[in-house]
C-alpha angles and dihedrals in degrees: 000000000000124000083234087056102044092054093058097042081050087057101039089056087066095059125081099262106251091042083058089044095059090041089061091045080059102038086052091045081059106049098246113120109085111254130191114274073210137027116228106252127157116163093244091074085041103116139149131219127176087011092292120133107235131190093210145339110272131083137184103259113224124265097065092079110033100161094037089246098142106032091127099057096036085056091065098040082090097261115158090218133355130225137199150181138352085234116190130196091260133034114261145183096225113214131326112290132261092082107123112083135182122214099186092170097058099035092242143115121213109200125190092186098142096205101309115186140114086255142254098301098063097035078061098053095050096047091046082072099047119135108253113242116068112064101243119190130185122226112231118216129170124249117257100233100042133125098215110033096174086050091062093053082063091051103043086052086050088045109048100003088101092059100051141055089222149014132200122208096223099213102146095060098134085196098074110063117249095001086121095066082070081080101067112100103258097032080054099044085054099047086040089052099045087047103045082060096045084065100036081068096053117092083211104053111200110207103251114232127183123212113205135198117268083220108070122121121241101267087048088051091046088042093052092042097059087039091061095044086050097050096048102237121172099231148338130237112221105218150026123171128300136226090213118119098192111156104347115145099182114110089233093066101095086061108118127237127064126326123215133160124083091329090076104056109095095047100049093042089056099052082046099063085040094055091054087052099058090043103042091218090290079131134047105249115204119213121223141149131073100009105156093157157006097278083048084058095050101051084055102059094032076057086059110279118147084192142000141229123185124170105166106064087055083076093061105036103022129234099297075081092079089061092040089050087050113039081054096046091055096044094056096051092052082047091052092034101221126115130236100265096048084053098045107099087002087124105030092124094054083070101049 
């Protein structure tokens, strides 16, 4: 970490968590947080899912960039693709702050956003100018005071598909009451089917991902998982926040909404390795929860990741861990002398 981005972790610290959040998004819009002249490439992180090309592994997971303010600079910190939103139908204000905690001790962040975002329109407009390089998808949510939830997925993907290379229905958000029970197999296989053909119509069609709960039991995770396979969806993203407080010491724990940060890292790893179990690998799984290092970044491939994606620990060590994460990922596969694909699921059982 640089002296220049330690400073300004340092000040952003200070400041109450979503006030610092918006301050980065500024800071990047500016052109003031050091970026790589760079990215860290080597062809050995070189890999491909969903039929997208990608430079290396590890994404930037949603939730950073809600409004997709910043897509152009994310796109040169070195990241392999980029996510926003959730983007709903309406704009919407998303719950009461405050919603946006720190748990330094434990290395975590518990958020209560609720979907907050100016709506899909204006998202659109925003991604329709991206630079070209770096696949960028935009996660999909459902409107909290809407009469027909799985219905806004459809229009957010008519809506937005054409300027993305993916969307993510976005079904395992603890923050919008009831989202969750989208989850359950019919519900799913409805949403799945309204938004399939949602994209079909498009001339540009975006790959369709689905990011679950790390807190499904063993028959939900079996259910969503043959769903999925059914509907013909592209990947799955393993996995969202939880609303477990194992373990935590810090006094904000008790603070509703979902946790994510290092915390989460055995769970979702584990759901992880379960999910490639149940589907085989017929399907890309995507890791994320709780990746801190590289050796985060290995288990869960090793677990069954084809790529990656982390978000929280950026908070804590700033954006030069992407590099790190990467440089290191890609040394010890050329130590170990195995690709990315021969290690992905290699250690699924270990995780089970």
């Amino acid at each position: 970490m640089g002296l220049i981005e330690k400073i300004g972790l340092s000040a952003l610290h200070r400041l109450d968590p979503e006030r610092a959040h918006d301050l980065s998004i500024k800071a990047l819009s500016l052109g003031l947080v050091p970026l790589p002249d760079k990215p860290f490439s080597t062809p050995r992180l070189q890999t491909e899912i969903a039929g997208l090309a990608l430079d290396n592994p590890l994404g930037l997971a949603a939730g950073y960039d809600k409004n997709a303010r910043v897509v152009a600079p994310l796109m040169k910190v070195g990241f392999g693709f980029v996510e926003v939103g959730a983007a709903t139908p309406l704009p919407q204000p998303g719950n009461p702050r405050p919603r946006l905690f720190r748990l330094s001790q434990d290395r975590a962040i518990i958020n209560r956003f609720g979907f907050n975002n100016q709506g899909v329109d204006a998202i659109a407009q925003r991604l329709a100018s991206r630079p070209v390089g770096v696949p960028v998808g935009l996660n999909i949510g459902a409107n909290k005071t809407s009469t027909d939830r799985s219905a806004d997925f459809a229009t957010v993907v008519r809506k937005a598909g054409e300027t993305v290379d993916f969307v993510t229905v976005n079904v395992s958000s603890p923050n919008t009451e009831k989202l969750r029970d989208l989850q359950g197999p019919d519900a799913l296989a409805a949403l799945l089917d309204g938004v399939m053909q949602a994209r079909d119509a498009l001339s540009r069609r975006p790959r369709v991902f689905v990011k679950i709960a790390p807190d499904l039991d063993p028959q939900g995770l079996s259910d969503l998982a043959a769903v999925a396979l059914n509907a013909g969806i592209d990947a799955i993203i393993a996995t969202n926040t939880t609303l477990s407080r194992d373990g935590l010491s810090d006094d904000q724990a008790r603070e509703a909404g979902g946790l994510s940060g290092s915390p989460l890292f055995q769970i979702s790893t584990h759901i992880l390795a379960r999910l490639y179990r149940e589907t085989g690998g017929r399907i890309p799984l995507i890791g994320v929860g709780g990746i801190t290092s590289s050796d985060d970044a290995w288990q869960k491939i090793r677990a069954g990741a084809s790529a990656l994606q982390i978000y929280s620990a950026l908070i804590y060590q700033g954006f030069s861990l992407t590099a790190r994460i990467l440089q290191e990922l890609d040394a010890r596969l050329a130590a170990e002398n195995v690709t990315l694909q021969e290690l992905t699921g290699s250690g699924c059982d270990d995780w089970l």
